[in-house]
C-alpha positions as CSV (number, residue, x, y, z in Angstrom):
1,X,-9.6,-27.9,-1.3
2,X,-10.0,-31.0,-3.4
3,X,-13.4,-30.9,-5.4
4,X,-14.0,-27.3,-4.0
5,X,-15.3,-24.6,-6.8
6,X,-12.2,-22.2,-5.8
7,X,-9.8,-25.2,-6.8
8,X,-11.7,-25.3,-10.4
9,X,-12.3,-21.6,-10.4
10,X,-8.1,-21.4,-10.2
11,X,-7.7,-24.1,-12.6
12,X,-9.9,-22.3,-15.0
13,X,-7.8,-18.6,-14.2
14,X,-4.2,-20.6,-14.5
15,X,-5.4,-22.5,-17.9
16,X,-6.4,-19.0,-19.5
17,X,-3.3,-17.5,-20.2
18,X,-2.8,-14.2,-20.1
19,X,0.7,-12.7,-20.7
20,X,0.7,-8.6,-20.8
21,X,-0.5,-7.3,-24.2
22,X,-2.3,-10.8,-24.9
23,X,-5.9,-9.4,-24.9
24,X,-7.7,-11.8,-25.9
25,X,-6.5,-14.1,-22.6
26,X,-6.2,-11.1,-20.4
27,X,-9.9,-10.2,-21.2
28,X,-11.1,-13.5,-20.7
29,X,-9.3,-13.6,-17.2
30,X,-11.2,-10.7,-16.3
31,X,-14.6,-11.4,-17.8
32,X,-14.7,-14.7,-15.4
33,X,-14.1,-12.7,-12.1
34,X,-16.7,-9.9,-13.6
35,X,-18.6,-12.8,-13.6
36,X,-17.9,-13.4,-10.0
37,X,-18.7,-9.6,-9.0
38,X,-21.8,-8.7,-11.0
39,X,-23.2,-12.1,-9.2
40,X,-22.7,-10.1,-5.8
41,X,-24.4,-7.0,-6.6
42,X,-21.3,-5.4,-8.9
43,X,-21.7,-2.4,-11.8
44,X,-18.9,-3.8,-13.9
45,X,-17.3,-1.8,-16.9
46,X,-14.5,-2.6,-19.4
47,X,-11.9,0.1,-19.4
48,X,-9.9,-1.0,-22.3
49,X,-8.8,-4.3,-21.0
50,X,-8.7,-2.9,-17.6
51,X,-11.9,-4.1,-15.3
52,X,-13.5,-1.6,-12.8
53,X,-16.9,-3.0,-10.5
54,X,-18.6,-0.7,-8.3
55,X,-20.5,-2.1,-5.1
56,X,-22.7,-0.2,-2.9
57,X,-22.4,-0.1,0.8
58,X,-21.4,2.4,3.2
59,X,-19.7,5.4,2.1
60,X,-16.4,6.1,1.7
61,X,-15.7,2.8,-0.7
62,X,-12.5,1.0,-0.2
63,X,-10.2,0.3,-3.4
64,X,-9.8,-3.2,-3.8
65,X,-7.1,-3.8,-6.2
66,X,-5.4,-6.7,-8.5
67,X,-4.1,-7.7,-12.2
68,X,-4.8,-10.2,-14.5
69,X,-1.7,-9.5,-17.1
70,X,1.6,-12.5,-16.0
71,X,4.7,-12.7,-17.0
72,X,4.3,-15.6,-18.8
73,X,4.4,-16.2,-22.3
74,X,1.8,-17.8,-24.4
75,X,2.3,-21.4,-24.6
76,X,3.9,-21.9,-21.2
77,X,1.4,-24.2,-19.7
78,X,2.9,-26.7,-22.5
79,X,6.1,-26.7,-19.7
80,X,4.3,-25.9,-17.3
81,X,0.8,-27.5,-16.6
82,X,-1.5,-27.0,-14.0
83,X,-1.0,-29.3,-11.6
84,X,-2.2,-30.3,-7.7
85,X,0.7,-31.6,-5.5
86,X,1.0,-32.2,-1.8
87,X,-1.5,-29.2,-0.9
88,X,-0.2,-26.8,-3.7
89,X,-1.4,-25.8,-6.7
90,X,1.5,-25.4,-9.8
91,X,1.1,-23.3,-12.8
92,X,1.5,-20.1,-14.9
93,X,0.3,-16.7,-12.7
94,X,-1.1,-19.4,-10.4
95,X,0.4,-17.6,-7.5
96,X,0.8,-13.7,-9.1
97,X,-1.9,-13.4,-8.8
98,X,-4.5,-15.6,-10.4
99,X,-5.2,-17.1,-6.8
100,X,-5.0,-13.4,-5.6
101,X,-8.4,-12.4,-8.2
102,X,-10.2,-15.7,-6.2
103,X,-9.4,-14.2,-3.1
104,X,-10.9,-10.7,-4.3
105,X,-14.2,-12.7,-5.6
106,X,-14.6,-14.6,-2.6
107,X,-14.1,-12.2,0.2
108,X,-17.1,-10.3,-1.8
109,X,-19.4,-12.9,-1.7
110,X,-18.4,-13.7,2.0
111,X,-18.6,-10.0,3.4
112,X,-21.8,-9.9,1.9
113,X,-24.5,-7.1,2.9
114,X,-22.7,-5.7,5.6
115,X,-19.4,-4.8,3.8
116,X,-17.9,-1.3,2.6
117,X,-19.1,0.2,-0.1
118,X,-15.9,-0.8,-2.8
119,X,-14.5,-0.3,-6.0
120,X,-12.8,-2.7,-7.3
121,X,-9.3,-2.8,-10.4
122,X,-8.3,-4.8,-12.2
123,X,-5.0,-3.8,-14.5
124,X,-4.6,-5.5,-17.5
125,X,-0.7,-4.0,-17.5
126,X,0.6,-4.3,-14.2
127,X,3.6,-6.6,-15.0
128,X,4.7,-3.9,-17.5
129,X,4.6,-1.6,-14.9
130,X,1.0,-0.4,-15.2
131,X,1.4,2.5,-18.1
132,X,-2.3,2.6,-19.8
133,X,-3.8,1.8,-16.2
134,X,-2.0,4.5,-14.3
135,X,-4.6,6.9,-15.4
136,X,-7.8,5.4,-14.7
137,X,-6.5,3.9,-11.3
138,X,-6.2,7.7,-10.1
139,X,-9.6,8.1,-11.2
140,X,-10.2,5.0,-9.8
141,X,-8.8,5.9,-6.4
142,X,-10.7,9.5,-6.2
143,X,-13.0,9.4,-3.3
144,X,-12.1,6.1,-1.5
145,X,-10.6,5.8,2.4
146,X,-8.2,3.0,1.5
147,X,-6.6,0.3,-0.5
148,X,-6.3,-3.2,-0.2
149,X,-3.9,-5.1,-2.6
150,X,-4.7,-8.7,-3.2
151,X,-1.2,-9.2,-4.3
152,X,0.5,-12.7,-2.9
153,X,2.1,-11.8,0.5
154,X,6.1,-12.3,1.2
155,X,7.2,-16.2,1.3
156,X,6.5,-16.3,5.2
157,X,3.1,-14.6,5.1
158,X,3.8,-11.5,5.9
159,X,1.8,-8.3,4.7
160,X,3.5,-5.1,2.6
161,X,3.0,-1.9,4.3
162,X,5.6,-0.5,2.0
163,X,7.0,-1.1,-1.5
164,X,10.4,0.3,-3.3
165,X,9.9,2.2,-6.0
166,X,10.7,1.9,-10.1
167,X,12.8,2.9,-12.8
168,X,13.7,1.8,-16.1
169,X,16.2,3.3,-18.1
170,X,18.0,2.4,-21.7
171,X,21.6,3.3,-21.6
172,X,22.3,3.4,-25.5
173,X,26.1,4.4,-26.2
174,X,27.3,5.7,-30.0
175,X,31.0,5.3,-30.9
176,X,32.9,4.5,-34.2
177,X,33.0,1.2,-36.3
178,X,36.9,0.3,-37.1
179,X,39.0,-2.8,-38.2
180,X,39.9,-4.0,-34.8
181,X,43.5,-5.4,-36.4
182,X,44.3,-3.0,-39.0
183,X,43.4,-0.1,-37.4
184,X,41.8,0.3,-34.2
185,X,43.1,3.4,-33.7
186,X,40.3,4.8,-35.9
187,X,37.6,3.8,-34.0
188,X,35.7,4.3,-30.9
189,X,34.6,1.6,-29.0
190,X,30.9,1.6,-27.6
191,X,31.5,-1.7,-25.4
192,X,34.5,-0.4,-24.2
193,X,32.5,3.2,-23.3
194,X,30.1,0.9,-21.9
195,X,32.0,-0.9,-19.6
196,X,33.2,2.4,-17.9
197,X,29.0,3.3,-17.4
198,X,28.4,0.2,-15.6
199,X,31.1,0.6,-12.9
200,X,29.5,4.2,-12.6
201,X,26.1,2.5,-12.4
202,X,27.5,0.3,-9.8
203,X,28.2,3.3,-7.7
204,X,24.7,4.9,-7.5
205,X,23.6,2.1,-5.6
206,X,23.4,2.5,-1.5
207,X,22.7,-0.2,0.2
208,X,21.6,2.0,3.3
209,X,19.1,4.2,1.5
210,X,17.6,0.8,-0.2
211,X,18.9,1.7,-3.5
212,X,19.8,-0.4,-5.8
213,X,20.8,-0.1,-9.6
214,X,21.2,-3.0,-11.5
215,X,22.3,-3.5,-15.5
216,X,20.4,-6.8,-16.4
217,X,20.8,-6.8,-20.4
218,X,24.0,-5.7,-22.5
219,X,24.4,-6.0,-26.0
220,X,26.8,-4.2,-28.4
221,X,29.1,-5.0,-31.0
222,X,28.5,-7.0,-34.7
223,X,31.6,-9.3,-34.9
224,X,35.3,-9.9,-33.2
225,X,37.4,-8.0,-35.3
226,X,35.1,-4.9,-35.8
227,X,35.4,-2.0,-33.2
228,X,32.3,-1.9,-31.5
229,X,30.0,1.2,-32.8
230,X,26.8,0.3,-30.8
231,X,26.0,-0.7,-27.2
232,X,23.6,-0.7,-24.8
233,X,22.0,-1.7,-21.5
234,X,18.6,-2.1,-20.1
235,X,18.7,-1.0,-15.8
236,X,16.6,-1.4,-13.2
237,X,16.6,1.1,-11.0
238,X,14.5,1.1,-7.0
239,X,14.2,3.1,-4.4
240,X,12.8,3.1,-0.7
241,X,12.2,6.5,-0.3
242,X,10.4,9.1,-2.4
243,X,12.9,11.8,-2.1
244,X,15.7,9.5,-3.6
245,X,14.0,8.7,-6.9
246,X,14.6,12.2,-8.6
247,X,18.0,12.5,-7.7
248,X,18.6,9.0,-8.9
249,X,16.7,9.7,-12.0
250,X,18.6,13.1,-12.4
251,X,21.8,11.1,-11.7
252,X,20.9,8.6,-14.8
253,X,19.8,11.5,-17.3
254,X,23.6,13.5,-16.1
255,X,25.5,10.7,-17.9
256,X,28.9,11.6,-19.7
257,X,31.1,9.5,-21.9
258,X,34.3,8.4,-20.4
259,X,36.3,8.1,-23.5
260,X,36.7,10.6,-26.7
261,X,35.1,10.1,-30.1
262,X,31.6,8.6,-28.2
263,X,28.1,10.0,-27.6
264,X,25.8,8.3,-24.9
265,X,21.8,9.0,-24.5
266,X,19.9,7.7,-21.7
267,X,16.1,6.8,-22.4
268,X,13.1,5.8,-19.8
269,X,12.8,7.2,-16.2
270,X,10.5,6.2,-13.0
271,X,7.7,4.1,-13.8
272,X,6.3,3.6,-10.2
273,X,7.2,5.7,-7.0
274,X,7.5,3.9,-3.5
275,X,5.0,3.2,-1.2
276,X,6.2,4.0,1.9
277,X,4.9,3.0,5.2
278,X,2.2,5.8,6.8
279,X,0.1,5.5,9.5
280,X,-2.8,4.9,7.6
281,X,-0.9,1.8,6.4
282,X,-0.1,0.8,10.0
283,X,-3.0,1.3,11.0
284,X,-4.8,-0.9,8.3
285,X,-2.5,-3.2,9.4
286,X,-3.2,-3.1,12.9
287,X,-6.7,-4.1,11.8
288,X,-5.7,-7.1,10.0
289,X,-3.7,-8.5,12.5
290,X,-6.7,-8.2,15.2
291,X,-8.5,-10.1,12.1
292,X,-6.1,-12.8,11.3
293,X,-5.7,-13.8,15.3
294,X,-9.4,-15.1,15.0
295,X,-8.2,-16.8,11.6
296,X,-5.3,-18.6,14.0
297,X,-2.8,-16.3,11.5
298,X,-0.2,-14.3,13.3
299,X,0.8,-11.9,10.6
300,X,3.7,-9.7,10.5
301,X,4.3,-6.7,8.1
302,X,7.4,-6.2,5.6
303,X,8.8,-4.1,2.7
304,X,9.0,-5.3,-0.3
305,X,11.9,-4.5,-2.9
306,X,8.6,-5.2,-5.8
307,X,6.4,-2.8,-6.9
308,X,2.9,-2.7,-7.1
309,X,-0.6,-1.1,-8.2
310,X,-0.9,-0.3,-4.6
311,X,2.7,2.2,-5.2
312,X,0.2,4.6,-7.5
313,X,-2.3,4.6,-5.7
314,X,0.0,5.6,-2.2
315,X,1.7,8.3,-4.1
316,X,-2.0,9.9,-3.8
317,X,-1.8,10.0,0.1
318,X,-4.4,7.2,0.4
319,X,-3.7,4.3,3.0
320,X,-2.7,1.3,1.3
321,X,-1.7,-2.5,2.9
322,X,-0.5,-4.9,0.3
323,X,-0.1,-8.4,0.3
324,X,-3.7,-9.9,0.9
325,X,-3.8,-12.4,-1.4
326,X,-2.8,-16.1,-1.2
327,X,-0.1,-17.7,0.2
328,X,2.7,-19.7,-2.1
329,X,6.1,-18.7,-3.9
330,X,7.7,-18.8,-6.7
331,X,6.4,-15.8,-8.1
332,X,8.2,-15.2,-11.9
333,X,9.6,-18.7,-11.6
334,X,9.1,-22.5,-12.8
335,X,8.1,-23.5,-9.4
336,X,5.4,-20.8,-9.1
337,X,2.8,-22.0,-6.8
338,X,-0.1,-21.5,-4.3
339,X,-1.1,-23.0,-1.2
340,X,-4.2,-23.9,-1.5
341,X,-5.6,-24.2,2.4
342,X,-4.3,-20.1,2.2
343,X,-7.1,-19.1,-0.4
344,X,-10.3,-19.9,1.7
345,X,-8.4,-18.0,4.6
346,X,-7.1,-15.2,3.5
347,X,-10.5,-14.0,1.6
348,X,-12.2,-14.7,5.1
349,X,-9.8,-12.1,6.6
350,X,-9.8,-9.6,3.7
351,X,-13.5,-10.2,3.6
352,X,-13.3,-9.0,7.4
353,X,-11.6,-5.9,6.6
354,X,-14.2,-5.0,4.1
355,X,-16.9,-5.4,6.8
356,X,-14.5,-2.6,9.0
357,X,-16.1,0.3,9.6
358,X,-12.9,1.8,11.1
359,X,-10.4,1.7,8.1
């Protein structure tokens, strides 16, 4: 892809950062791939910071989604520069899912005038879980026969046809401040009441249901010798299957305290249910790989323990397959990258899907 316009149109994405709640980058992001649409017959609209195109075609439109928030703080390409190295292409969101917008532009332009009629989204919030987008992607969603998620596939290539759900909950624990040496007897330790919630935690997850609970930030305490009056603990919570989620939530909102003298209150809840597979999904997926065997790609189909856009939009009963964007790894790490032969490839076949008159 050396010299080709996708290979500068990536550079260009990857060197505008846009971290989630940076508007200025994450507008800019999105105001280059408007670019891209309204060149190939798009109605484009700001939502916000959100970016919704509407192209005519055959009725019912498919939902093509993507977002152009990362993870990534400003300043990261500092560390972390944009680089080209044996076939890959390095950098900030490079991967999730900057190359993932190119492939969304490009399968446009390639399915040209015998495509679907399609609406494409854009969330400017996805990494935070989607919370001022979840509204307009319903409205988004209203009307179309299915979604396509140019999210980056699994490591192998393989396409999503189902995704675990979210939660995020804030264990905050109250107890009483005492000298820990003169006379701890007098206080109530939060830490110590904390310790006891995450070995209860630790039992909520089931391994066979594909639930998993996981406390990935403590805090608590001011210094050595002071009884601990404070705690808490941010948890990730996820879910395969959509009868789970409530009695997990219910399970994290039914907390007691273990020890006397301490008050516990639990914030947050789900923030995306999980896409599980349908036969509309298989059957999407079905297409794809008749598709990708004229692309020389044999593709497979997994579950992912990540959540999506694509989650929301499922929860409505519309066929979704995830997973269509570029191929790499890395995504949410230093060695984030793409490969860059994928991009070219995989908007051919997502631009075949959009010709389908079946899905």
């Amino acid at each position: 892809m050396t010299g080709d316009p996708l290979l500068g149109l990536l550079r260009e994405l990857v060197e505008l950062e846009s971290p989630t709640g940076h508007g200025e980058g994450i507008r800019a992001v999105a105001g280059r791939i408007a670019d891209e649409l309204e060149a190939a017959g798009g109605d484009v609209a700001f939502l916000g910071d959100h970016l919704r195109a509407d192209l005519p075609g055959e009725e019912p439109p498919l939902l093509l989604l993507g977002h152009t928030d990362t993870v990534w703080p400003l300043g990261t390409l500092e560390s972390m520069p944009f680089m080209v190295e044996s076939g890959c292409a390095y950098g900030p969101g490079a991967f999730d899912m900057k190359a993932g917008l190119i492939v969304i532009a490009a399968a446009v332009r390639e399915a040209g005038a015998r495509r679907r009629a399609l609406r494409v989204f854009l969330t400017a919030d996805e990494e935070a879980g989607s919370p001022s987008a979840k509204p307009l992607l319903e409205d988004a969603a209203e009307g179309v026969a299915a979604a396509l998620v140019a999210e980056p596939p699994t490591p192998k290539g393989s396409l999503k046809t189902a995704r675990k759900g979210l939660g995020r909950y804030e264990l905050v624990v109250h107890g009483h401040a005492a000298h820990a040496g003169a006379r701890p007897e007098h206080g109530a330790s939060a830490i110590e009441e904390l310790a006891h919630q995450i070995l209860i935690l630790k039992h909520l997850s089931n391994s066979q249901r594909g639930i998993t609970v996981n406390v990935g930030v403590v805090r608590g305490g001011t210094r050595e010798n002071v009884v601990a009056d404070l705690a808490e603990a941010h948890i990730d919570v996820r879910v395969s299957h959509a009868d789970d989620q409530p009695r997990v939530d219910e399970a994290m909102h039914s907390l007691e305290p273990v020890l006397e003298g301490i008050e516990i209150e639990v914030r947050g809840g789900t923030t995306r249910p999980p896409l599980e597979r349908s036969p509309g999904s298989a059957k999407l997926f079905a297409k794809a790989c008749e598709h990708g065997r004229g692309l020389g790609l044999e593709l497979a189909e997994a579950s992912s323990g990540g959540g999506s856009d694509g989650n929301l939009v499922g929860a409505l009963g519309i066929p979704v397959l995830d997973g269509l964007g570029a191929e790499g790894a890395g995504a949410h790490a230093w060695n984030e990258h793409v490969v860059l032969d994928s991009i070219p490839v995989r908007a051919r076949l997502l631009a075949a899907l959009l010709r389908e008159p079946g899905v």
